[in-house]
RORODREN-51041 format. One record per residue (C-alpha): residue in three letters; z, x, y. Coordinates in steps of 0.2 Angstrom, whole numbers, plus 5000, padded with zeros to 4 digits. Example, Ala and Ser with C-alpha at 12.3 -4.5 7.8 and 13.67 -1.06 7.14 Angstrom:
ALA503950624978 SER503650684995 
% end
This chain:
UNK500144725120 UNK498344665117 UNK497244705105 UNK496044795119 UNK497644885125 UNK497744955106 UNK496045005105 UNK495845095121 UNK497345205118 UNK497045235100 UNK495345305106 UNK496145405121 UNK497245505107 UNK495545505096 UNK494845615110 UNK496245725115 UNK496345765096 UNK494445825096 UNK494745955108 UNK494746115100 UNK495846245105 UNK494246365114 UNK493946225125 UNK495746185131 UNK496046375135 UNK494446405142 UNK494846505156 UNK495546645146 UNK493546625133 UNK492446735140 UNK491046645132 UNK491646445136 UNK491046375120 UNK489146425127 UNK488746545112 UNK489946515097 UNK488746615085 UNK489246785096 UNK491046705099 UNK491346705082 UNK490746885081 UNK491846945092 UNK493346865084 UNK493046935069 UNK492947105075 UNK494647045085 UNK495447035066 UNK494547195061 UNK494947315076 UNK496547225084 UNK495647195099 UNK496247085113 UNK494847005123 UNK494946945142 UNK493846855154 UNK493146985166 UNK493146915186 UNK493446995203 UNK495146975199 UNK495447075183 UNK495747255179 UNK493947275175 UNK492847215189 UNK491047145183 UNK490047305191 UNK491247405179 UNK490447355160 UNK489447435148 UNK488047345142 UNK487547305121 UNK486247225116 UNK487247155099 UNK488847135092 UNK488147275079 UNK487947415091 UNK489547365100 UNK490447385085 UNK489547545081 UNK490347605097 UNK492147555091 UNK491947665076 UNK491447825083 UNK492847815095 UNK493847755078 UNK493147915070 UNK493648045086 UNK495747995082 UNK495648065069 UNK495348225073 UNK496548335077 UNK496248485089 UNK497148635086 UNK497748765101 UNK498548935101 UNK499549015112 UNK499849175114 UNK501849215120 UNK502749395126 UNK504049475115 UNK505949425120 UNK506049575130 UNK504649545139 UNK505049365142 UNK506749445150 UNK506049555161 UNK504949425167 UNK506349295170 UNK507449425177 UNK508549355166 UNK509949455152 UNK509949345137 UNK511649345126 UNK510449365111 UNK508749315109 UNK509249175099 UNK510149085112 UNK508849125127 UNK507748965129 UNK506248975140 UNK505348835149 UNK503448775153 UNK503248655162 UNK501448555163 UNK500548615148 UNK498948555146 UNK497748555132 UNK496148455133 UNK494448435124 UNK493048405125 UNK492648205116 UNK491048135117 UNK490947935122 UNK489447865114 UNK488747685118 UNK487347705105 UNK486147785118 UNK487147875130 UNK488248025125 UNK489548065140 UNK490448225145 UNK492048145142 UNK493748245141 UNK495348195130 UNK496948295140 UNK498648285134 UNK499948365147 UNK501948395143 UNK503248515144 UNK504048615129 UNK505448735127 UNK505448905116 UNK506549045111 UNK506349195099 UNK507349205084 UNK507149385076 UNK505549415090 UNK504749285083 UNK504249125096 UNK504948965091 UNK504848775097 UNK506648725104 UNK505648545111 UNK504348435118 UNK504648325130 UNK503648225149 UNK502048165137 UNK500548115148 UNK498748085142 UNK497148035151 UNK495548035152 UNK494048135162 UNK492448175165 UNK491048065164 UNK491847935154 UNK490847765154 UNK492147665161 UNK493147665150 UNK495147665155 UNK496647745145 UNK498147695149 UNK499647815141 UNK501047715132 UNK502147845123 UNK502048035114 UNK503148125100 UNK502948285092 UNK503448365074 UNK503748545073 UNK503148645057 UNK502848815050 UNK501048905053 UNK501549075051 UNK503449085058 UNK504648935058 UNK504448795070 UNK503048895080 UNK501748745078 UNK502048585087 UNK501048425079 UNK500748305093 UNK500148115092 UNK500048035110 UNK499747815108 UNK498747705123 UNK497947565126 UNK495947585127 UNK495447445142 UNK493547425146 UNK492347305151 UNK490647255140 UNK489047135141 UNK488447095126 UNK486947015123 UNK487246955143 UNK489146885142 UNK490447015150 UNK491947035138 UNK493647135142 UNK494147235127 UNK496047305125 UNK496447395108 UNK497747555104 UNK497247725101 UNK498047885099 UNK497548055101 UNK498348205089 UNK498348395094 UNK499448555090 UNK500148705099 UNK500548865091 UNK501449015098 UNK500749185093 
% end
């Protein structure tokens, strides 16, 4: 092999080797190594929040018609935080249940004892009212959580048996922004009786669309939302 041979491979691999990883995987960088200051930004925030970022096209689950608009990384991620700061509230719901022999008589139903009778609802929802703010708008968003329990009364008193069919979502006017419902479970505890409170946590994936500072960014991060349920 010649010595030119040598040298023009050696300066192939020199340049392959220059090639950062942003520019080899460019069509999944929403910025394409345009902006590396607001690039670097966002991947920090990435480490911060556990983001995953996606390029936005006609062909994505966000369209470019659906985004919210920042003007900074700052008030993007002052955004983040309040929707951080609405998990971990947790709204409380009470439900006012007949005695065991008015749950009969409504069932049509003649109970062994009214420690082995177990009642059913189906399609329970609670929902609430939860704010999305993007710094300068404050939308009528509402949080629902839908699912099915089962109760009996042990000494006339209402008690969780289980929980079961948890759905969440979103609705209202909520700035684009998607929920997608990935799993729920519940704990029972004492408020007044035993097992008459249900503690629920429901866990999705937030998925929405942004333009900051004029690039559009798809964002996808986990969330959960907690609410109780008491029988009275």
């Amino acid at each position: 092999m010649t010595n030119r041979s040598i040298m023009l491979i050696s300066l192939f691999f020199l340049v392959i080797s220059t090639i950062s990883p942003t520019m080899a995987n460019a069509d999944s960088n929403p910025f394409n190594n345009e902006n590396i200051a607001l690039e670097n930004d966002i991947y920090s925030l990435k480490k911060e929040y556990g983001f995953e970022t996606f390029v936005i096209n006609d062909t994505s689950s966000i369209k470019p018609s659906d985004t919210i608009e920042f003007n900074s990384v700052e008030e993007f991620e002052d955004f983040v935080q309040d929707l951080q700061k609405k998990q971990q509230e947790t709204v409380e719901i009470e439900i006012p249940v007949s005695s065991a022999s008015t749950e009969v008589a409504l069932n049509n139903t003649e109970p062994i004892s009214t420690q082995t009778t177990t009642y059913t609802r189906n399609g329970y929802l609670i929902n609430w009212w939860a704010p999305i703010q993007n710094g300068k708008i404050a939308a009528l968003s509402f949080k629902n959580v839908r699912f099915n329990y089962k109760y009996k009364f042990v000494n006339n008193k209402p008690q969780f048996v289980s929980l079961s069919n948890f759905n969440s979502y979103l609705t209202g006017v909520n700035l684009d922004i998607d929920w997608i419902h990935r799993a729920g479970n519940y704990t029972l505890s004492k408020k007044t009786n035993t097992k008459d409170k249900a503690n629920i946590t429901v866990e999705g994936t937030y998925v929405l669309g942004v333009v900051i500072a004029g690039y559009p960014i798809g964002f996808r991060w986990g969330g959960t939302w907690k609410c109780s349920l008491t029988l009275v």
